[in-house]
VMD Tcl script that draws the C-alpha trace (Angstrom):
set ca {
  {-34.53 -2.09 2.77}
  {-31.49 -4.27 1.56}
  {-28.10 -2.72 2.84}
  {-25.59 -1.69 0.35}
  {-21.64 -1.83 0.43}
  {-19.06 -0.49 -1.38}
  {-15.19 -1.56 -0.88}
  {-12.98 1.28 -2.11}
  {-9.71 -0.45 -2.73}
  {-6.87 1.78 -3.30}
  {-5.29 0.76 -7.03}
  {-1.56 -0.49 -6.20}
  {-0.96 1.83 -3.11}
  {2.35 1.90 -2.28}
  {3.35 2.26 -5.88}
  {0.56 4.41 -6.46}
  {2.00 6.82 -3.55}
  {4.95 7.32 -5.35}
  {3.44 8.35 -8.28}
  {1.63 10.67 -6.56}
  {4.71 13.16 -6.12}
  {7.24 11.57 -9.35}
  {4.19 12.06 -12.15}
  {6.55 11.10 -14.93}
  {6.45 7.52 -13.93}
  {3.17 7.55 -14.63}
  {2.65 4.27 -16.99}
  {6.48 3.09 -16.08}
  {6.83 -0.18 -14.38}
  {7.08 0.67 -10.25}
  {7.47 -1.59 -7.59}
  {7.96 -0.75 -3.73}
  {10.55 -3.46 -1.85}
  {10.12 -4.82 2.04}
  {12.31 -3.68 4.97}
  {16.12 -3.47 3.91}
  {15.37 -3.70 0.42}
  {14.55 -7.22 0.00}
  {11.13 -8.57 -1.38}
  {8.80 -7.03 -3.79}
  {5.44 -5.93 -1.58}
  {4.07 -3.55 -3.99}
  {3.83 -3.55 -8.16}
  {1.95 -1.14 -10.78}
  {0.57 -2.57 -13.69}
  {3.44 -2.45 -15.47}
  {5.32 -4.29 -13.60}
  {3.14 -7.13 -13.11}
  {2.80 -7.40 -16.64}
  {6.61 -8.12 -16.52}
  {6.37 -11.03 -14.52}
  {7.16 -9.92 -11.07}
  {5.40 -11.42 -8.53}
  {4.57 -10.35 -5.32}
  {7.47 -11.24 -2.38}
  {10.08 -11.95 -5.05}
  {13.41 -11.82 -3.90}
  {15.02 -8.27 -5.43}
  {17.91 -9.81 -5.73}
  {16.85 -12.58 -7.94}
  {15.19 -9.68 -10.36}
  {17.82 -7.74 -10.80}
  {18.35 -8.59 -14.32}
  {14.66 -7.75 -15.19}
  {14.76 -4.29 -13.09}
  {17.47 -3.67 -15.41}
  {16.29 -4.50 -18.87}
  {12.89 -2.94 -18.76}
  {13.75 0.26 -16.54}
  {11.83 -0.91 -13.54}
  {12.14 2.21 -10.78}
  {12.34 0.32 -7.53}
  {11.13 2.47 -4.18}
  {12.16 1.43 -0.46}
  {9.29 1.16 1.68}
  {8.34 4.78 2.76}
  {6.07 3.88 5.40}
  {5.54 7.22 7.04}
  {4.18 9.14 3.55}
  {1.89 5.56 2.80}
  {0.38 6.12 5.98}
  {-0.67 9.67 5.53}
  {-1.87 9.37 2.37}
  {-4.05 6.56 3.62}
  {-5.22 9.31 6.17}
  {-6.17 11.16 3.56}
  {-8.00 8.74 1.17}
  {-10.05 8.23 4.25}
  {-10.70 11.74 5.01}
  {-11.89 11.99 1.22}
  {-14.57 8.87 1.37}
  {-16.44 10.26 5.05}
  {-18.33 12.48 3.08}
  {-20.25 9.47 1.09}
  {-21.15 7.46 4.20}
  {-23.01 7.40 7.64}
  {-20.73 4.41 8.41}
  {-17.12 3.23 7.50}
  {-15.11 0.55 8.48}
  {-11.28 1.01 7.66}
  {-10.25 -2.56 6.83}
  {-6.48 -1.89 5.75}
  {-4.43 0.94 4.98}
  {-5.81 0.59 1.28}
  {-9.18 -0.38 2.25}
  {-12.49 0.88 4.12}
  {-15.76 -0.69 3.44}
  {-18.76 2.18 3.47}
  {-22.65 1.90 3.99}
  {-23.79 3.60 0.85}
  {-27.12 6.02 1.11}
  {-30.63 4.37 0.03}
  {-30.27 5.22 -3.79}
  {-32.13 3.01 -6.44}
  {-30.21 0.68 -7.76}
  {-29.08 2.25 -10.94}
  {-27.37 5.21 -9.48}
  {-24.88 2.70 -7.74}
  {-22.10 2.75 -9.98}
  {-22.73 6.36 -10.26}
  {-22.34 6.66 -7.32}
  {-18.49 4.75 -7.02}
  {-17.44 7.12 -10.13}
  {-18.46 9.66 -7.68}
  {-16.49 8.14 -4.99}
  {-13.62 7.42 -7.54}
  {-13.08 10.65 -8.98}
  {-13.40 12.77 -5.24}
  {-10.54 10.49 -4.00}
  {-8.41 11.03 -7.48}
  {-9.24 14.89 -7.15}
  {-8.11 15.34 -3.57}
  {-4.97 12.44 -3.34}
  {-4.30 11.84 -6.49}
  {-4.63 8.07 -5.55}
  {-6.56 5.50 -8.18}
  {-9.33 3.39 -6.54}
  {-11.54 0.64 -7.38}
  {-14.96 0.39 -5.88}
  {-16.94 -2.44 -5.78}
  {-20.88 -2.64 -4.92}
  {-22.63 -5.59 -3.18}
  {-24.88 -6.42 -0.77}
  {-22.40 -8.28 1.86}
  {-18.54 -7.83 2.42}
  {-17.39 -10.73 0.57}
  {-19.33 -10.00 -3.20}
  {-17.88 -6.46 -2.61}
  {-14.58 -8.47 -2.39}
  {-15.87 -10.52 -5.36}
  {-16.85 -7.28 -7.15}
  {-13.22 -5.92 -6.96}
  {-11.88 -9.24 -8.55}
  {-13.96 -9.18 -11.19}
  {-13.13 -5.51 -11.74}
  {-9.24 -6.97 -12.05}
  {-10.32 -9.31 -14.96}
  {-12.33 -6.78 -17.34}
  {-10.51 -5.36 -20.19}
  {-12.03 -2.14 -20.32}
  {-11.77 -1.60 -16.80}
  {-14.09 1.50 -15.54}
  {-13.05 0.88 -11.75}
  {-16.55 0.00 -10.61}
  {-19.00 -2.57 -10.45}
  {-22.05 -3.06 -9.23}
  {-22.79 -7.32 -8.16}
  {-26.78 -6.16 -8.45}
  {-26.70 -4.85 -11.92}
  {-24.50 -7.81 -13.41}
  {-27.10 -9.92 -15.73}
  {-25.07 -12.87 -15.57}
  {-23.25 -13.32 -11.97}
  {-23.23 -16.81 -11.42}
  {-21.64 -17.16 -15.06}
  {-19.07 -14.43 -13.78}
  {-18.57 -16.46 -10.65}
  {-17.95 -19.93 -12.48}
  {-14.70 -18.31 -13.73}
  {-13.20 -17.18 -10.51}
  {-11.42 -20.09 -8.36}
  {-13.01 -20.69 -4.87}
  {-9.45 -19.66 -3.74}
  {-10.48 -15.56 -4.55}
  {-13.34 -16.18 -2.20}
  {-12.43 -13.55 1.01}
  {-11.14 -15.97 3.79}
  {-10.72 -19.07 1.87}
  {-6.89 -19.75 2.21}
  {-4.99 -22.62 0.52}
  {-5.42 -25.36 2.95}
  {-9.28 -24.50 2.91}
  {-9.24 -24.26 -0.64}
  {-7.82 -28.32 -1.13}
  {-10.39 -29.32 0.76}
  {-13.32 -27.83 -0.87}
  {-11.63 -28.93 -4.34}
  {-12.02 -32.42 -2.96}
  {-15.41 -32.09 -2.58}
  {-15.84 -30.91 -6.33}
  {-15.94 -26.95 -5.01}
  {-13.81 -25.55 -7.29}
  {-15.20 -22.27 -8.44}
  {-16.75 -19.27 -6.26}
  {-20.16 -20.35 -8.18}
  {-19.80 -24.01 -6.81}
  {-19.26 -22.32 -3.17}
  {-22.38 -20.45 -3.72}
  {-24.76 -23.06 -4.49}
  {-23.05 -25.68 -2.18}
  {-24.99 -27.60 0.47}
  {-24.40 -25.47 3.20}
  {-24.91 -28.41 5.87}
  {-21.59 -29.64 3.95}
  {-19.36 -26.21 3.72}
  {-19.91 -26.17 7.75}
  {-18.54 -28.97 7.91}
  {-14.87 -28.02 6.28}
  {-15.10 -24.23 6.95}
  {-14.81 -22.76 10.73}
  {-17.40 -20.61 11.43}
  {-16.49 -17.11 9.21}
  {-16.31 -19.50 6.66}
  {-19.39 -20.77 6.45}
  {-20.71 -17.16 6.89}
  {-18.92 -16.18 4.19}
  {-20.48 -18.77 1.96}
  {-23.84 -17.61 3.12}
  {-22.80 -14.17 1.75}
  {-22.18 -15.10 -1.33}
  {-26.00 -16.06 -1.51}
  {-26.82 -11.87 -0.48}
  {-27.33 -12.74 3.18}
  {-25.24 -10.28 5.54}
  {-23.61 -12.24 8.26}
  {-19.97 -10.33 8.43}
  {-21.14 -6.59 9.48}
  {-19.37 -3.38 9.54}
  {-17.13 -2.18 12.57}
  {-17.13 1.05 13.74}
  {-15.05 3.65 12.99}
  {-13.84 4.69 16.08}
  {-13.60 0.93 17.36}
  {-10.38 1.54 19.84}
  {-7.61 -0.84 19.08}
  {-6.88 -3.42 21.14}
  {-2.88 -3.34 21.01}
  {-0.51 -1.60 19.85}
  {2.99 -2.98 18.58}
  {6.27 -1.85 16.58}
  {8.61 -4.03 15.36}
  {10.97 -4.18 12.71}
  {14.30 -6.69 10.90}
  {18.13 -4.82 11.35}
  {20.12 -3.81 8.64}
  {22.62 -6.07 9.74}
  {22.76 -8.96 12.67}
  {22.92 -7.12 16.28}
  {24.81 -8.80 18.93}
  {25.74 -6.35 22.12}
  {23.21 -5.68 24.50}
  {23.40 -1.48 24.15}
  {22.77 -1.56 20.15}
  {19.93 -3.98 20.83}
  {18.60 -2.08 24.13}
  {18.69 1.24 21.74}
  {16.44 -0.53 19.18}
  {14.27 -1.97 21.66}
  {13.65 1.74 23.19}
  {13.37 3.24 19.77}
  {10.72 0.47 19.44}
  {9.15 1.53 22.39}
  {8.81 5.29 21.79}
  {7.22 4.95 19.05}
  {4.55 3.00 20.02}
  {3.97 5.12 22.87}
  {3.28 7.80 20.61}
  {0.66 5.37 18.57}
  {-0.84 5.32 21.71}
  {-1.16 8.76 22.57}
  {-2.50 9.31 18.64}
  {-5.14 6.81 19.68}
  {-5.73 9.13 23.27}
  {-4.90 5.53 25.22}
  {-2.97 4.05 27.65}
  {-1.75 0.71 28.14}
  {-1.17 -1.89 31.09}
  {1.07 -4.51 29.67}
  {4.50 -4.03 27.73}
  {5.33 -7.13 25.78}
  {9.42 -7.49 23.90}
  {10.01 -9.68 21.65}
  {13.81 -11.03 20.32}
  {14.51 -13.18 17.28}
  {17.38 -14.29 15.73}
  {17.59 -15.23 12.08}
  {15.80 -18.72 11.25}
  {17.56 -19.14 8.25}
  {21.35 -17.99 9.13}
  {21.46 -19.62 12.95}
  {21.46 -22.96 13.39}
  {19.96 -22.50 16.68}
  {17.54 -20.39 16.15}
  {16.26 -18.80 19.14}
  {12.98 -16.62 19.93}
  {12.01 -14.86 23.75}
  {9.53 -12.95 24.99}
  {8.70 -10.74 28.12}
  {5.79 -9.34 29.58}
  {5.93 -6.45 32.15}
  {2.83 -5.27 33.56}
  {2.75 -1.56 34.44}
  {2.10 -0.46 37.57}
  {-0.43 1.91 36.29}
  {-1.83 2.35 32.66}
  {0.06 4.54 30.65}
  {1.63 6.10 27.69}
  {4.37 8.22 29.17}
  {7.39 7.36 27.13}
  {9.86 7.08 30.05}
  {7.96 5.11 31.82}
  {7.27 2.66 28.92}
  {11.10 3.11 27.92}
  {12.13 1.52 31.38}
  {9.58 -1.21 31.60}
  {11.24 -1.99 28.02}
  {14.78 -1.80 29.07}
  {13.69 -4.46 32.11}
  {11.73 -6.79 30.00}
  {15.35 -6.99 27.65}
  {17.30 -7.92 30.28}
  {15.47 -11.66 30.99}
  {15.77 -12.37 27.34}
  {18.89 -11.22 26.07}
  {21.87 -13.84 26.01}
  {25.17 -12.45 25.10}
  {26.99 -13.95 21.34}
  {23.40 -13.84 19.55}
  {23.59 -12.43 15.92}
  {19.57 -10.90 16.53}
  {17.82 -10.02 13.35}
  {14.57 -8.68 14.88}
  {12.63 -7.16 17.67}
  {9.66 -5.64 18.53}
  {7.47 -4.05 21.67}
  {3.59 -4.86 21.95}
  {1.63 -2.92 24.26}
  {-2.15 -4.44 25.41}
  {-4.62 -3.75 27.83}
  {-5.64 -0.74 26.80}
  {-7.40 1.52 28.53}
  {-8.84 5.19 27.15}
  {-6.20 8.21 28.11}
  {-6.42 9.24 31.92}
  {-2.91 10.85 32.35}
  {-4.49 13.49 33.99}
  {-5.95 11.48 36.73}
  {-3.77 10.46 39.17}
  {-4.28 6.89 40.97}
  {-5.63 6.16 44.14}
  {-2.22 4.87 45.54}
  {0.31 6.11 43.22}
  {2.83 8.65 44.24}
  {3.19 10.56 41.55}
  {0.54 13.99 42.37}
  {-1.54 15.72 39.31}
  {1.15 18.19 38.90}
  {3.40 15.87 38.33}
  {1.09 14.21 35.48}
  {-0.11 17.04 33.69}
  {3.86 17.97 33.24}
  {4.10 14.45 32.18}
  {1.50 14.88 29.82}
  {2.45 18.27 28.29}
  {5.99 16.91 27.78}
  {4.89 14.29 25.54}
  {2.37 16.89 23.51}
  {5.36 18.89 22.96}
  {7.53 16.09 21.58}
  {4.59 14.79 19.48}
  {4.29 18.26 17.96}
  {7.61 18.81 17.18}
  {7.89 15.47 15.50}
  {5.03 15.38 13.58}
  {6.17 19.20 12.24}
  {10.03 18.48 11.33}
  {9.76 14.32 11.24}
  {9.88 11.27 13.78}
  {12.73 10.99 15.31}
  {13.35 14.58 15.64}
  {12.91 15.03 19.45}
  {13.58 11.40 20.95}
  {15.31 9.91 24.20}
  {18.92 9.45 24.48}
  {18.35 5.85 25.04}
  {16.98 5.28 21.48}
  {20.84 6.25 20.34}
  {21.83 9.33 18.09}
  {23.29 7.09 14.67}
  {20.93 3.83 15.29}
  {23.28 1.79 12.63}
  {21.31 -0.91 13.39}
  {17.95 1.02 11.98}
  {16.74 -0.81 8.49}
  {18.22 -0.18 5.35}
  {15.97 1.70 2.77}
  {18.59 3.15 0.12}
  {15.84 3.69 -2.30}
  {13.70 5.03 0.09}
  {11.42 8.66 -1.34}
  {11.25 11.59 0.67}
  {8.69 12.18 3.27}
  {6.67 14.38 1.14}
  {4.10 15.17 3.56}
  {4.88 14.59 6.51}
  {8.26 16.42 7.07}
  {8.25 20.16 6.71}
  {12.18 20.29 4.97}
  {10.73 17.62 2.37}
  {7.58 19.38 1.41}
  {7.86 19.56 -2.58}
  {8.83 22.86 -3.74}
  {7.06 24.49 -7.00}
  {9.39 26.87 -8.75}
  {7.76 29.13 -11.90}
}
mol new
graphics top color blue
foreach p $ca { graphics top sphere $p radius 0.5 }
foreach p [lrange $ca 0 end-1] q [lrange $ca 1 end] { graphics top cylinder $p $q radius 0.2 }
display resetview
């Protein structure tokens, strides 16, 4: 029996998000800016159809904001990611098997249903996830990952969009496909894309009936695969759910340029913490702590870039212990009269959680651990019930000035108990 997939593709999430909790700007132009407030990364409808493209520059826009009443949001990264949660939680239900490609995305293995109860079955999937998030999705139906991909594009360019398509019950695909450039083919990126045009492959319907001898030769290997799915054939399958992840990082751009070693050393454990607590949300423990320092590339003229790896001398995710390594890794890469404009902390390695366990050689006993670990379940709990950042180390810092600028920034609707939307009769 031939597999099915559907991509559920969250319509305009960030924007959508924000809707979620402000209803009146339902059908009002919306779009969600970068870190500090300065690129577009998220538009509704409305304010595409204004001409905004994605990554513009707010401050060349201004004038357009203006005019047409465009509500602009500051990234709100915390409430996005539990609402993702949630959309997530909402699509288990309808499969044996997900994989959760982005925060917006999750491919599912639909059940063996004849072929016309497929889109059905998306409205199904579409309307549970409106009911229970209030978030729009699209849902496209296909055979392989990429004509699920292909599905959702063509979704984008029908009028009388219904939010779901099914590739099988289309009469007249390849016609469908001659009007989509090769460049909306999943994986093809511009360079790839010149070089197929040169070969007369202009259209996703040229890729498809391409010599494949001849697409192996310009494409790298998911390339060619993904041409081969194109024809039906499933070369690209689905990940588990519970894959662990491999690393874990958190890094973010100042407000402003930092240049003393304590405002950058705060940042740099605030970095730190935080992933430590991604970490102990994933029930893992990692090996090597990686910083990373950057000034800005387009303010200094000599730009400069560092990093440091410290290995652990035994896998963990106890904060102070990932705080110090952190705070030793800074001091080989700082150099004193830098304006920095970013930095970050990677942890890899990873290993599944043993902080109960205590090492062969190590001299810390299990009493020791297990007050260790009860210390961080404490802080966890207490952050994720009044907000991040509630219960934190002194050496993260008490103001953080250097912390990113969102002025326009929402309030944490969901995830911090004195921003939970009241309703008054």
């Amino acid at each position: 029996m031939t597999l099915v997939l559907a991509l559920i593709d969250c319509d305009n999430f960030y924007a959508s998000c924000e809707r979620v909790f402000q209803p009146r700007l339902e059908s009002q132009p919306v779009a969600v800016l970068s870190n500090n407030d300065g690129c577009v990364i998220a538009r509704s409808n409305e304010a595409k159809a204004l001409g905004i493209p994605m990554g513009a520059p707010a401050f060349q826009y201004r004038g357009i904001f203006w005019r047409h009443g465009v509500k602009l949001f500051s990234p709100n990264f915390e409430l996005y990611g539990d609402m993702s949660d949630r959309v997530m939680a909402t699509l288990r239900p309808f499969t044996e098997q997900m994989e959760i490609y982005s925060i917006d995305e999750a491919f599912a293995l639909l059940p063996g249903l004849p072929e016309e109860e497929h889109e059905s079955y998306g409205q199904a999937i579409r309307s549970a996830v409106l009911k229970h998030t209030g978030i729009p999705v699209s849902v496209g139906i296909a055979p392989t990952k990429t004509l699920a991909k292909i599905a959702l594009e063509l979704i984008k360019q029908t009028p009388a969009k219904t939010g779901v398509l099914a590739i099988g019950r289309l009469p007249n695909l390849d016609a469908q496909l001659a009007g989509l450039s090769v460049r909306k083919v999943w994986g093809i990126g511009h360079a790839f894309t010149a070089r197929l045009e040169r070969l007369g492959i202009r259209t996703v319907q040229d890729l498809k009936h391409a010599d494949l001898r001849q697409v192996r030769r310009i494409l790298p290997v998911n390339g060619f695969r993904t041409a081969m799915e194109l024809n039906g054939r499933s070369c690209l399958p689905l990940t588990a759910l519970d894959a662990p992840c491999k690393s874990v990082i958190c890094s973010r751009s100042f407000s402003r340029a930092v240049r003393t070693f304590g405002e950058l050393s705060e940042a740099v454990a605030a970095f730190a913490a935080r992933a430590a607590e991604k970490l102990r949300k994933e029930h893992r423990t990692a090996t090597i702590l990686q910083v990373f320092v950057e000034t800005n590339r387009f303010k200094e003229r000599d730009w400069y870039a560092n990093v440091k790896a410290v290995v652990l001398p035994r896998s963990t995710n106890y904060t102070p212990d990932l705080l110090a390594a952190a705070q030793e890794a800074l001091q080989h890469l700082f150099i004193p009269g830098r304006n920095y404009k970013r930095a970050g902390v990677l942890l890899s390695e990873l290993q599944n959680d043993s902080s109960g366990q205590p090492d062969l050689f190590g001299e810390t006993s299990a009493g020791a651990l297990e007050r260790r670990s009860q210390l961080m379940k404490t802080m966890d709990a207490i952050n994720q019930r009044y907000g991040q950042g509630t219960a934190r180390f002194l050496a993260e810092g008490t103001v953080q000035p250097w912390r990113m600028k969102r002025l326009l920034k929402s309030p944490a609707y969901t995830t911090q108990l004195a921003e939970i939307p009241v309703a008054r009769c």
